[in-house]
N, CA, C and O atoms as a Tripos MOL2 file, in Angstrom:
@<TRIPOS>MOLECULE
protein
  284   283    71     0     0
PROTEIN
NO_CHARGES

@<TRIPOS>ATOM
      1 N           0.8460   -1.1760    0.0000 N.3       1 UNK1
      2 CA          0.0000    0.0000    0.0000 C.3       1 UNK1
      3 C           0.8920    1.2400    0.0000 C.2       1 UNK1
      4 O           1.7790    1.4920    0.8150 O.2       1 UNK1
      5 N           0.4250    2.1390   -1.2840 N.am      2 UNK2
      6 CA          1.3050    3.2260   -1.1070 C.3       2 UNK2
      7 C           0.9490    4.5680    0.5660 C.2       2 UNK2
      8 O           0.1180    4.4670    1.4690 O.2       2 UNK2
      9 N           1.6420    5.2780    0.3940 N.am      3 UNK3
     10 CA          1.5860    6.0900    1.8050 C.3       3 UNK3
     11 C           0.3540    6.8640    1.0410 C.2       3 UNK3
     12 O          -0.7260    6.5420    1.5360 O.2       3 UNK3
     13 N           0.2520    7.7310    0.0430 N.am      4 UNK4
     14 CA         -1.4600    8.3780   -0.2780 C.3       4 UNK4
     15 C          -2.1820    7.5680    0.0580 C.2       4 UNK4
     16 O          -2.7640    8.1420    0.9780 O.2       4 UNK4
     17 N          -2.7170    6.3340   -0.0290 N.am      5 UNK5
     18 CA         -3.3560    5.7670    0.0890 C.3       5 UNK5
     19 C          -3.5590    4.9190    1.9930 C.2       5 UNK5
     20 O          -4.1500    4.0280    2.6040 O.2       5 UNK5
     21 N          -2.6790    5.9080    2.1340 N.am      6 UNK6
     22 CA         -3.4540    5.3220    3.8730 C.3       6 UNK6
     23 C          -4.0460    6.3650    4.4360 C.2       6 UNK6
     24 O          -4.9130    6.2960    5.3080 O.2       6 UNK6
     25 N          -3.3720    7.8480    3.7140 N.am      7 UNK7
     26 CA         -4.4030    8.9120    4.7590 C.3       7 UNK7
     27 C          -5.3390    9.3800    3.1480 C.2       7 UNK7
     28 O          -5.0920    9.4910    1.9470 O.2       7 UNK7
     29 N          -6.5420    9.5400    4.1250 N.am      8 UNK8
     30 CA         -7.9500    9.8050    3.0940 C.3       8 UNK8
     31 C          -7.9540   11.3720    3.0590 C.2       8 UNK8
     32 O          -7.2980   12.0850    3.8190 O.2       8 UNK8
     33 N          -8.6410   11.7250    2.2420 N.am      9 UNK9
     34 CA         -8.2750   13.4070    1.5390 C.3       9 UNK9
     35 C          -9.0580   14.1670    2.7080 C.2       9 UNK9
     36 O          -9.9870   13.6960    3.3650 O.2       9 UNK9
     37 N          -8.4500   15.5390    2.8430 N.am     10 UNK10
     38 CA         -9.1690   16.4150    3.8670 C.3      10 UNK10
     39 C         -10.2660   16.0910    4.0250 C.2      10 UNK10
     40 O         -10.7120   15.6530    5.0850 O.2      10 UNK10
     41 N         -11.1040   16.3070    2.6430 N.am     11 UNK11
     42 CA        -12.2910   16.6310    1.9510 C.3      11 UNK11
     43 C         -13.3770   15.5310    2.8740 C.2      11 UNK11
     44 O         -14.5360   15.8080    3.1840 O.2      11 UNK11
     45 N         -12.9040   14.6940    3.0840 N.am     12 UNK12
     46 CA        -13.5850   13.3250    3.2470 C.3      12 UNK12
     47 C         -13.5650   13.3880    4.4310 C.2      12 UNK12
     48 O         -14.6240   13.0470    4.9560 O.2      12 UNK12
     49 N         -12.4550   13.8160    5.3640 N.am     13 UNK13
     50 CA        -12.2900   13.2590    6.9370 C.3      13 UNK13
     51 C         -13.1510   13.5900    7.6440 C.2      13 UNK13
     52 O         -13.4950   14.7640    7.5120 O.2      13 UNK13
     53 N         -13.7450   12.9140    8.4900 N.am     14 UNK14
     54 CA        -14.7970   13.4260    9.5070 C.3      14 UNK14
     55 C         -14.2150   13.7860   11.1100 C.2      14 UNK14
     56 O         -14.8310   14.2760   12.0560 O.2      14 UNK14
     57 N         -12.8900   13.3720   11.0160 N.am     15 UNK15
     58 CA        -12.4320   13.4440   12.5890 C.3      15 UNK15
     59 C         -11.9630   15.2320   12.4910 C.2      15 UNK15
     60 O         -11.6630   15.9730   11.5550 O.2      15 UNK15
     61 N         -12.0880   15.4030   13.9260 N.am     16 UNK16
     62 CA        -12.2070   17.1730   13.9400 C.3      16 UNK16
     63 C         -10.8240   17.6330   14.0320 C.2      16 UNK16
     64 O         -10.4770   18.8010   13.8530 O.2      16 UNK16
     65 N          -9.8850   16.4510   14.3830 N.am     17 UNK17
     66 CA         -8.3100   16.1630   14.6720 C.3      17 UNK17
     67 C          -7.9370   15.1920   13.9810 C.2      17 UNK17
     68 O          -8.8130   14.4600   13.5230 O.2      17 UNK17
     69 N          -6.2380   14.8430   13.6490 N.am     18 UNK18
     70 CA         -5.7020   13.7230   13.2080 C.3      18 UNK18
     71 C          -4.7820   13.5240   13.8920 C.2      18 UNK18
     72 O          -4.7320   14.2600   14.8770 O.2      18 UNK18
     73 N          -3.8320   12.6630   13.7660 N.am     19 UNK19
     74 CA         -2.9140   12.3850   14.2500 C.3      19 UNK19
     75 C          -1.6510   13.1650   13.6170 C.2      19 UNK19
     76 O          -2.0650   14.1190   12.9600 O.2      19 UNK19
     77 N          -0.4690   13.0820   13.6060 N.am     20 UNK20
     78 CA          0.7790   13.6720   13.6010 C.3      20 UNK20
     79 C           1.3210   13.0660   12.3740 C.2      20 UNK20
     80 O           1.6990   13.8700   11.5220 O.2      20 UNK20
     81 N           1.4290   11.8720   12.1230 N.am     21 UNK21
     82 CA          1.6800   11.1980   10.6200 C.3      21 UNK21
     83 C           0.6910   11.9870    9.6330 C.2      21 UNK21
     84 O           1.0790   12.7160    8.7210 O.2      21 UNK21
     85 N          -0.9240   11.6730   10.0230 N.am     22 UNK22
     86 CA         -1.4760   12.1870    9.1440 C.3      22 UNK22
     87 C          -1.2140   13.6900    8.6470 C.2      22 UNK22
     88 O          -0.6680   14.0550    7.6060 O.2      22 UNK22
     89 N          -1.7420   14.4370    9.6570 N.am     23 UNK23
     90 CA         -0.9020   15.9700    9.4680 C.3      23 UNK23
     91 C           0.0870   16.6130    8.2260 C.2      23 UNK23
     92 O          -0.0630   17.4980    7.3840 O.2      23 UNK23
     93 N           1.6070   15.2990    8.7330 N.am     24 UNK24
     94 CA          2.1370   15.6350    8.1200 C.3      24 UNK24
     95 C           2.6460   15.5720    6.6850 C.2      24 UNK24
     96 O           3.4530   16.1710    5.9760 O.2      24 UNK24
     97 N           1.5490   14.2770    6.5740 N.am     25 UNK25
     98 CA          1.6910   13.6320    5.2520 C.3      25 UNK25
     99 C           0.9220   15.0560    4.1790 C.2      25 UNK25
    100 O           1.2470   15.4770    3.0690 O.2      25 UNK25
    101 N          -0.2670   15.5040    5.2080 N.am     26 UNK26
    102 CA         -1.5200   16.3460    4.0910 C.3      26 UNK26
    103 C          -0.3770   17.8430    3.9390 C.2      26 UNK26
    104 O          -0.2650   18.3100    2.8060 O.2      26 UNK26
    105 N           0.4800   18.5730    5.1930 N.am     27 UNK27
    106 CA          0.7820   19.3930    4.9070 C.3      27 UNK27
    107 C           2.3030   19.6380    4.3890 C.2      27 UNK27
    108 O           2.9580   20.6770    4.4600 O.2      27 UNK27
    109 N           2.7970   17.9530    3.6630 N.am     28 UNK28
    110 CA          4.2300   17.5880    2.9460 C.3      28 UNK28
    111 C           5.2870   18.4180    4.3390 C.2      28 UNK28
    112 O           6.0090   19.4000    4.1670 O.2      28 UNK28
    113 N           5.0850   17.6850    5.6300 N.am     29 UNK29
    114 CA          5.8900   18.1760    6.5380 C.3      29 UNK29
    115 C           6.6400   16.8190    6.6730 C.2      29 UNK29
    116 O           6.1620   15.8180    6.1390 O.2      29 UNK29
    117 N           7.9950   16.7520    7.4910 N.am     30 UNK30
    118 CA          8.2180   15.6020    8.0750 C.3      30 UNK30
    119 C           7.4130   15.4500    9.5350 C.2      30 UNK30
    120 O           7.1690   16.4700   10.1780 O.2      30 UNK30
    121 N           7.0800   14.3590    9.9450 N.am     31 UNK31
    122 CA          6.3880   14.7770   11.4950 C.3      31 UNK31
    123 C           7.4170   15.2380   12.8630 C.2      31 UNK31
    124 O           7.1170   15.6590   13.9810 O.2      31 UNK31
    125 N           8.8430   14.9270   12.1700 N.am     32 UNK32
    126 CA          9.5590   15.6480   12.9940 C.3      32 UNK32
    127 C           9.5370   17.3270   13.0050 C.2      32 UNK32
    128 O           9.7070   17.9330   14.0630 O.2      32 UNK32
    129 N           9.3870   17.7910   12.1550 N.am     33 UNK33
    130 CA          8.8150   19.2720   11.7180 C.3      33 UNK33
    131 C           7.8810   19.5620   12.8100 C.2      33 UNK33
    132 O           8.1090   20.2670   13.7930 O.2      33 UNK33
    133 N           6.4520   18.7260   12.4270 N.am     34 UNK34
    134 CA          5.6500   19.3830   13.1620 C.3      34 UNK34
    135 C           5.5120   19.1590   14.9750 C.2      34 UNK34
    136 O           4.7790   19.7440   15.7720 O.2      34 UNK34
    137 N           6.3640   18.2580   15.1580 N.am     35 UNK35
    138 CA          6.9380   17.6180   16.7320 C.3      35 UNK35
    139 C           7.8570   19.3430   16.9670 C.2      35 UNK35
    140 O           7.7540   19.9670   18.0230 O.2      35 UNK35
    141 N           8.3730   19.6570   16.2320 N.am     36 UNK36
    142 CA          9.0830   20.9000   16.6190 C.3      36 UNK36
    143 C           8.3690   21.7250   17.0140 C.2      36 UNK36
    144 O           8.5440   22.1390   18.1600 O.2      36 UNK36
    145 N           7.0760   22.3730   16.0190 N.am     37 UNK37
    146 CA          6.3040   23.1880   16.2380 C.3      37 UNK37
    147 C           5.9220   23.3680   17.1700 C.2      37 UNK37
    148 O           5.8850   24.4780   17.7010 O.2      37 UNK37
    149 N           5.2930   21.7340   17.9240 N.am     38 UNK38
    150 CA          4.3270   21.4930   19.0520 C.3      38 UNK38
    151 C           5.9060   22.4440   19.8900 C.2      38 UNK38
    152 O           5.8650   23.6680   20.0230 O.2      38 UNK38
    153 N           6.6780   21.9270   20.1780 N.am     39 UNK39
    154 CA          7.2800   21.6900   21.5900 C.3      39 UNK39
    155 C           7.7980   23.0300   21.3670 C.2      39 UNK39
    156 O           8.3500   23.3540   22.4180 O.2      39 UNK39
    157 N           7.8800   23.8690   20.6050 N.am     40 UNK40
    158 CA          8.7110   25.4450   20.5200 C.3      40 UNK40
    159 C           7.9710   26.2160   20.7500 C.2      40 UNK40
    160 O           8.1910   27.2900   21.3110 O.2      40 UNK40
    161 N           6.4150   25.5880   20.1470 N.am     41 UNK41
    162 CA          4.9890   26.3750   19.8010 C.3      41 UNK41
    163 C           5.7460   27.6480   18.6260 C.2      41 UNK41
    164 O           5.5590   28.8350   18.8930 O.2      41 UNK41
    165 N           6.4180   27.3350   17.6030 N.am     42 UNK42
    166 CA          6.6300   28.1430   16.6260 C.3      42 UNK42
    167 C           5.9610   27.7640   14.7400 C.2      42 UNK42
    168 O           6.2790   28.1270   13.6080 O.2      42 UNK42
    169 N           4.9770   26.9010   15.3230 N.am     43 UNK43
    170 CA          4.4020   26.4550   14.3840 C.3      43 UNK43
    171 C           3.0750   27.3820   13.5650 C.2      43 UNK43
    172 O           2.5630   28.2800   14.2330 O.2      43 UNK43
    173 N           2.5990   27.1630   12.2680 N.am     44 UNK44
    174 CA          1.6430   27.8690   12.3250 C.3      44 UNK44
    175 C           0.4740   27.1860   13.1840 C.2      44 UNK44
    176 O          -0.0820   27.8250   14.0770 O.2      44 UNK44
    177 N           0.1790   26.0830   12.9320 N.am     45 UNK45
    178 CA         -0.9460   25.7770   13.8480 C.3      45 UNK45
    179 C          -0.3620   25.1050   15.5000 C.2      45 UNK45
    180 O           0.8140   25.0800   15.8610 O.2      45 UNK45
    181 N          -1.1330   24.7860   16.0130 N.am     46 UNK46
    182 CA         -1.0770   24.4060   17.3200 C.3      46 UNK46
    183 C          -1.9660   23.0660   17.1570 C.2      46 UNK46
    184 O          -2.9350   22.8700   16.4230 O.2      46 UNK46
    185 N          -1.1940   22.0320   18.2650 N.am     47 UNK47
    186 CA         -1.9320   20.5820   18.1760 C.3      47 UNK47
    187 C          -2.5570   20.7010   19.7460 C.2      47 UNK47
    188 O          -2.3630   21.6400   20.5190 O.2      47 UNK47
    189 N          -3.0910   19.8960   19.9140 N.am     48 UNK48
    190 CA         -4.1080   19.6060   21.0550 C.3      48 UNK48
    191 C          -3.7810   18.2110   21.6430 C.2      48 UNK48
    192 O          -3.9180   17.1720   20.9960 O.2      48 UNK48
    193 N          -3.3760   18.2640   22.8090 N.am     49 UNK49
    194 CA         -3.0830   16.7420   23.3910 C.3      49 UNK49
    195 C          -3.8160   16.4850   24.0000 C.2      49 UNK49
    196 O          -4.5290   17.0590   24.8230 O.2      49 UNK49
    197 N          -3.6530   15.1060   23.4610 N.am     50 UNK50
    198 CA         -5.0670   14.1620   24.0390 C.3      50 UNK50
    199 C          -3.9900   12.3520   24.8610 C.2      50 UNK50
    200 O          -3.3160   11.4390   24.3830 O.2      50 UNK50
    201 N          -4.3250   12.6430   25.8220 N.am     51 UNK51
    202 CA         -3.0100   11.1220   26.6780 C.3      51 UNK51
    203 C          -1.7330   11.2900   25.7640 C.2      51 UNK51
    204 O          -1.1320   10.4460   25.0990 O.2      51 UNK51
    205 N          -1.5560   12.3430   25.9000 N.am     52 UNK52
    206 CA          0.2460   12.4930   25.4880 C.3      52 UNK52
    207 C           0.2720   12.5480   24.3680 C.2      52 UNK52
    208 O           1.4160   12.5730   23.9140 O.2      52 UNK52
    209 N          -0.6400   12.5860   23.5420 N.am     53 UNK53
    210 CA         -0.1060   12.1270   22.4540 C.3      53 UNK53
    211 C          -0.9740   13.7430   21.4490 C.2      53 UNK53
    212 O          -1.9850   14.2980   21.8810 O.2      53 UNK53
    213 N          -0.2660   14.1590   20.1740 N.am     54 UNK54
    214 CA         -0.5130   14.9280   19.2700 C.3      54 UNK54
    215 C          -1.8100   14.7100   18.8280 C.2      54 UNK54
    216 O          -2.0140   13.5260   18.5590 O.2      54 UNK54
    217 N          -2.7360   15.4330   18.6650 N.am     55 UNK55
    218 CA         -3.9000   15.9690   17.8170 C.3      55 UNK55
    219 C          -3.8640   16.8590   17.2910 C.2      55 UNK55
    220 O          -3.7600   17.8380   18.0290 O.2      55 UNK55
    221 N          -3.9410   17.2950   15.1170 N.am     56 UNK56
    222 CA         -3.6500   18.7520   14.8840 C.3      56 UNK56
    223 C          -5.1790   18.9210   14.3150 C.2      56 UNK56
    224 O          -5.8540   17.9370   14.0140 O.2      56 UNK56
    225 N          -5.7800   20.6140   14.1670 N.am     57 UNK57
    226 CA         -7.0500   20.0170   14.1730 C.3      57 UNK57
    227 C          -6.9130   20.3260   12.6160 C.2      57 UNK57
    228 O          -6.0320   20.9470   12.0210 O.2      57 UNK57
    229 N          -8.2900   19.5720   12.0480 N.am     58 UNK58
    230 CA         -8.3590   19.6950   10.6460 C.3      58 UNK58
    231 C          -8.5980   20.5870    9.8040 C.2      58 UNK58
    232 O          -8.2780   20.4350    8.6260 O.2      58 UNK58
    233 N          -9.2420   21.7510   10.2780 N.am     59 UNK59
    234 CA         -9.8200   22.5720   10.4620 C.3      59 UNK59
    235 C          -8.5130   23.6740   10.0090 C.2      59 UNK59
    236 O          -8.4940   24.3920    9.0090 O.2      59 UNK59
    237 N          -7.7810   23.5910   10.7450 N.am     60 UNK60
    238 CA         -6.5080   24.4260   10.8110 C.3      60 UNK60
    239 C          -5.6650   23.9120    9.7170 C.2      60 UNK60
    240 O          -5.1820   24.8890    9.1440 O.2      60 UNK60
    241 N          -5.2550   22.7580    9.1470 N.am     61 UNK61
    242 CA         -4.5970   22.2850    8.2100 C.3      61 UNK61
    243 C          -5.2710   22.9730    7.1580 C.2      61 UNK61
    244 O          -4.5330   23.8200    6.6550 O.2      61 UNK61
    245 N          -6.8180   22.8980    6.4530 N.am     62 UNK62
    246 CA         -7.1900   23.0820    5.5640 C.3      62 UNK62
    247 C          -7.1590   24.8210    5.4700 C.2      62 UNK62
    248 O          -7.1620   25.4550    4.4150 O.2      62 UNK62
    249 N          -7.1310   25.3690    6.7670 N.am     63 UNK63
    250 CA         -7.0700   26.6550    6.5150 C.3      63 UNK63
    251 C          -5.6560   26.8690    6.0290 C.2      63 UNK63
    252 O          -5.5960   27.5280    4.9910 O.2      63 UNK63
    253 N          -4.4740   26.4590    6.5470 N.am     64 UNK64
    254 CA         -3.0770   26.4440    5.9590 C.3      64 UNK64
    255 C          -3.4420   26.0990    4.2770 C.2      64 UNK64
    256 O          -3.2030   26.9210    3.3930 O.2      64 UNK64
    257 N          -3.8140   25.2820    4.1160 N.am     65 UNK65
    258 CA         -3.4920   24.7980    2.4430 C.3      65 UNK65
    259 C          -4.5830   25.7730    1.6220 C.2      65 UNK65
    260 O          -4.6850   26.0110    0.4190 O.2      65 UNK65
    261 N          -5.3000   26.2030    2.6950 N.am     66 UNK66
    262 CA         -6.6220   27.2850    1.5370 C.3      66 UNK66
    263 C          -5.5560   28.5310    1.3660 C.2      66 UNK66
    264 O          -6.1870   29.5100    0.9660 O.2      66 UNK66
    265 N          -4.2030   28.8200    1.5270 N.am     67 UNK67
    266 CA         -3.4530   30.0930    1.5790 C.3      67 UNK67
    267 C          -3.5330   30.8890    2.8410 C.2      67 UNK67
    268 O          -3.4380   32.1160    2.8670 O.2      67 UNK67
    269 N          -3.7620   29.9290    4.1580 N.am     68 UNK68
    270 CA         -3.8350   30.5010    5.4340 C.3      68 UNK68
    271 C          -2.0960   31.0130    5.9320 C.2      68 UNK68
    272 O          -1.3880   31.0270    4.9250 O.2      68 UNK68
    273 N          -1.4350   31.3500    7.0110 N.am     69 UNK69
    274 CA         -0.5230   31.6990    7.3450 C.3      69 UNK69
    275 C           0.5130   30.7950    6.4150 C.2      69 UNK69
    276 O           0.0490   29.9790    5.6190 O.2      69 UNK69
    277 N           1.5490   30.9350    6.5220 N.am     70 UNK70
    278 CA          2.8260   30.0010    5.8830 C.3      70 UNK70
    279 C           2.8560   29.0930    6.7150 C.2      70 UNK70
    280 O           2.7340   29.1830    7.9360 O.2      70 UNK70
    281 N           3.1430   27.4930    5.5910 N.am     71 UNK71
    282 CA          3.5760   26.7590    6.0560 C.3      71 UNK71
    283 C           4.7760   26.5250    6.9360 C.2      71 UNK71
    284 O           5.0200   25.3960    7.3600 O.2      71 UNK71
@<TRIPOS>BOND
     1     1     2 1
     2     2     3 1
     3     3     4 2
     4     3     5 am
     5     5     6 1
     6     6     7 1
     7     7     8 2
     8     7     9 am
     9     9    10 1
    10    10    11 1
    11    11    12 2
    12    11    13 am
    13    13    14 1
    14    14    15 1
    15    15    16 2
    16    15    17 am
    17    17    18 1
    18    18    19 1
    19    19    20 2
    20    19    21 am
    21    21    22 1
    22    22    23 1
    23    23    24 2
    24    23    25 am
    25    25    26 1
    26    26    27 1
    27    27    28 2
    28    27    29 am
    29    29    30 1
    30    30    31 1
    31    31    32 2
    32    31    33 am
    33    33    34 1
    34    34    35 1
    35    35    36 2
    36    35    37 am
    37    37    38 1
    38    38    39 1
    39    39    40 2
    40    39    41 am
    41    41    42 1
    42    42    43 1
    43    43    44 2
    44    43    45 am
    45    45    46 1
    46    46    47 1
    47    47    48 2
    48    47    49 am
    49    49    50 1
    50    50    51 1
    51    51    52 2
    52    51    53 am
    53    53    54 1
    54    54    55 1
    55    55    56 2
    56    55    57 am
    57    57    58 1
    58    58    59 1
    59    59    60 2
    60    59    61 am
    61    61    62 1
    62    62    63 1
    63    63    64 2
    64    63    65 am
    65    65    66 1
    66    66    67 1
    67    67    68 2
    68    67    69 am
    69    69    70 1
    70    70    71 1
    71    71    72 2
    72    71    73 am
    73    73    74 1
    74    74    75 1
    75    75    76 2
    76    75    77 am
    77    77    78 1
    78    78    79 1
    79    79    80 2
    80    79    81 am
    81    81    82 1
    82    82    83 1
    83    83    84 2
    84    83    85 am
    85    85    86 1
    86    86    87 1
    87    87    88 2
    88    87    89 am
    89    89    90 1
    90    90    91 1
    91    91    92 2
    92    91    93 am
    93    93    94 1
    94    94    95 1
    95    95    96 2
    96    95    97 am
    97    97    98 1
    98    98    99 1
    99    99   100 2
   100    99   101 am
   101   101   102 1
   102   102   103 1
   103   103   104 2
   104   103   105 am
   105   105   106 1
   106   106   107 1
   107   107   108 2
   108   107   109 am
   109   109   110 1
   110   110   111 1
   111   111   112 2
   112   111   113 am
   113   113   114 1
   114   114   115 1
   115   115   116 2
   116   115   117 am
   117   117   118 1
   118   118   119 1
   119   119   120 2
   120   119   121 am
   121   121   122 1
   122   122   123 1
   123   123   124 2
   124   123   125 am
   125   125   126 1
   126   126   127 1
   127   127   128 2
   128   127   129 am
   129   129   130 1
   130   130   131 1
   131   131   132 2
   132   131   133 am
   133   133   134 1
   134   134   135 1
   135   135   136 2
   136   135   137 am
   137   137   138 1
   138   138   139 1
   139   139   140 2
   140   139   141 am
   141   141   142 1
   142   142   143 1
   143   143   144 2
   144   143   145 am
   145   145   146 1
   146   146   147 1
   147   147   148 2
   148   147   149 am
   149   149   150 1
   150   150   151 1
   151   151   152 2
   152   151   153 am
   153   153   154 1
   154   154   155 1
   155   155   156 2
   156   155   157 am
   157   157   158 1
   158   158   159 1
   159   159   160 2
   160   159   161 am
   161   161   162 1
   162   162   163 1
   163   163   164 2
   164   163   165 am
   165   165   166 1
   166   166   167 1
   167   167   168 2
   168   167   169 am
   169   169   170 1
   170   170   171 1
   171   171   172 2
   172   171   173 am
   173   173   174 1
   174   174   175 1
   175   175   176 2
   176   175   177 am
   177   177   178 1
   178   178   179 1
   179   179   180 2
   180   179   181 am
   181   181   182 1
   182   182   183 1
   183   183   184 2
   184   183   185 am
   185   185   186 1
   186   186   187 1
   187   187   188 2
   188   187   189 am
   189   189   190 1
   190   190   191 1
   191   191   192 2
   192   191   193 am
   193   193   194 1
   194   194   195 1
   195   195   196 2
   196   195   197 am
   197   197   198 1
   198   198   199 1
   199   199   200 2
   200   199   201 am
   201   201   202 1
   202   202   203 1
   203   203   204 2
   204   203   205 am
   205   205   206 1
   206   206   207 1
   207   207   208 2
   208   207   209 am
   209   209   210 1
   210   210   211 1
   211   211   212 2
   212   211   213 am
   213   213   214 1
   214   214   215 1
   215   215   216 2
   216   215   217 am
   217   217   218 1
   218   218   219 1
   219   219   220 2
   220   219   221 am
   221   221   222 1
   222   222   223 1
   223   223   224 2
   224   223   225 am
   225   225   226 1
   226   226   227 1
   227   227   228 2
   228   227   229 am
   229   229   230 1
   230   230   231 1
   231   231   232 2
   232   231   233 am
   233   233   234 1
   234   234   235 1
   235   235   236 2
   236   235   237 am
   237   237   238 1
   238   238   239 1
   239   239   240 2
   240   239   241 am
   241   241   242 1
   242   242   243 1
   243   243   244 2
   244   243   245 am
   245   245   246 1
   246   246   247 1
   247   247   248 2
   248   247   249 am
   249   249   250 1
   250   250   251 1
   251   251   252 2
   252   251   253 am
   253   253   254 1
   254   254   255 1
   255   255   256 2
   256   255   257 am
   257   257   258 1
   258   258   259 1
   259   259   260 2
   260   259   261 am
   261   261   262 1
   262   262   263 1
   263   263   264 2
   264   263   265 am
   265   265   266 1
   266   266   267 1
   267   267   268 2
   268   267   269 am
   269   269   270 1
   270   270   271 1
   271   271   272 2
   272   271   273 am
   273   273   274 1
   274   274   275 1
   275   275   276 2
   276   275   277 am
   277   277   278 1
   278   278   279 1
   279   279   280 2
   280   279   281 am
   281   281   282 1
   282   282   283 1
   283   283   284 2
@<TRIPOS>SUBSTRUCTURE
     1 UNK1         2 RESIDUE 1 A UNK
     2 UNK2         6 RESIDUE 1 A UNK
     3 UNK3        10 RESIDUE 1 A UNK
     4 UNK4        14 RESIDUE 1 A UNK
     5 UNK5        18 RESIDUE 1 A UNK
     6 UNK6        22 RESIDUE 1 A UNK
     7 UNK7        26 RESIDUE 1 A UNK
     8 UNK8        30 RESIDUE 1 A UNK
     9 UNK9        34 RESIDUE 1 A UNK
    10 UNK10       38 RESIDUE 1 A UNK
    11 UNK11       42 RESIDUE 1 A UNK
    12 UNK12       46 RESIDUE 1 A UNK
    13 UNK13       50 RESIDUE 1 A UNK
    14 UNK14       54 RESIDUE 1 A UNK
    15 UNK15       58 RESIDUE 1 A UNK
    16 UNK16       62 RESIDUE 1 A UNK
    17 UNK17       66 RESIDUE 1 A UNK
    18 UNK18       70 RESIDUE 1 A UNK
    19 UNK19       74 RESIDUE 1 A UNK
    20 UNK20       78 RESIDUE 1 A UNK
    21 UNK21       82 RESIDUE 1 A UNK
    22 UNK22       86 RESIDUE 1 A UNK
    23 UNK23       90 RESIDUE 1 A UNK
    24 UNK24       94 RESIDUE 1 A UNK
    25 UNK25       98 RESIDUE 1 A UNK
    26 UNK26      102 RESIDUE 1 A UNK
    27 UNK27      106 RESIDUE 1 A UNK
    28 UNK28      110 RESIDUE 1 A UNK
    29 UNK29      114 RESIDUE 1 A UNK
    30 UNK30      118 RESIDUE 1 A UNK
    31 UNK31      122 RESIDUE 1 A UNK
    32 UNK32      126 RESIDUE 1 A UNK
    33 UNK33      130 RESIDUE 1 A UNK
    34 UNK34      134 RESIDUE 1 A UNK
    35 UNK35      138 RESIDUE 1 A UNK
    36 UNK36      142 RESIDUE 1 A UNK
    37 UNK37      146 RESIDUE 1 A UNK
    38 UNK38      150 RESIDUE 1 A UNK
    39 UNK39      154 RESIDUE 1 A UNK
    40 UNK40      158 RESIDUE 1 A UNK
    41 UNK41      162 RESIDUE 1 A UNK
    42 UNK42      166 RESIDUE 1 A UNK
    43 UNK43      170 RESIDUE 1 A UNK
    44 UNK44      174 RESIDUE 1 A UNK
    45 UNK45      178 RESIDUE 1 A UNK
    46 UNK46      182 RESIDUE 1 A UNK
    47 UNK47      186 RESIDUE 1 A UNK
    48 UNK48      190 RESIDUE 1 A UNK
    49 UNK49      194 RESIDUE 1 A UNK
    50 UNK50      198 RESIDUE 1 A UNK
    51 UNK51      202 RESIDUE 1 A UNK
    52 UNK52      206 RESIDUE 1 A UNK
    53 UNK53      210 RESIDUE 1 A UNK
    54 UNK54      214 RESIDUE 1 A UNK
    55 UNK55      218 RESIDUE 1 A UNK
    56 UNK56      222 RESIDUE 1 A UNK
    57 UNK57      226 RESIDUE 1 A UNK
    58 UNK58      230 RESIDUE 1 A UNK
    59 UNK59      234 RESIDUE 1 A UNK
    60 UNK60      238 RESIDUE 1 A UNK
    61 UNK61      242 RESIDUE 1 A UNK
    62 UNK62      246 RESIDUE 1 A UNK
    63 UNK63      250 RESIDUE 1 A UNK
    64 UNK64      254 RESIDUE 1 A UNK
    65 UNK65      258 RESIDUE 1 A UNK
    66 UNK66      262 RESIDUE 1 A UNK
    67 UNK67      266 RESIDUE 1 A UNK
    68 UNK68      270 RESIDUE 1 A UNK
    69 UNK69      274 RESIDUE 1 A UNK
    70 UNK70      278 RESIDUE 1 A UNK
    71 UNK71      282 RESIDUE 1 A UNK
């Protein structure tokens, strides 16, 4: 299975968050990138933790790729 084919298009997702792979796959980041963001908070968006672990919301990705702040 190629890697497009494990995360499903914005368009489609119903979760209000994703995970950190996903994220970074939709916004061509490495997830070490966006692990930076979280922990510097110099990111454009901000993730939401949920038991330790990264949530970015979707909401905010699609506003990045609609020509929201810089990637």
């Amino acid at each position: 299975m190629s890697t497009a084919q494990k995360f499903s298009s914005l368009e489609t997702e119903t979760r209000s968050h994703v995970d950190t792979a996903c994220a970074a796959f939709h916004l061509t980041r490495s997830c070490q990138t966006l692990r930076s963001w979280s922990c510097f908070q110099n990111g454009p968006i901000r993730p939401t933790r949920i038991n330790r672990r990264l949530a970015w919301p979707v909401a905010e990705i699609k506003r990045l790729l609609n020509g929201g702040a810089n990637a």
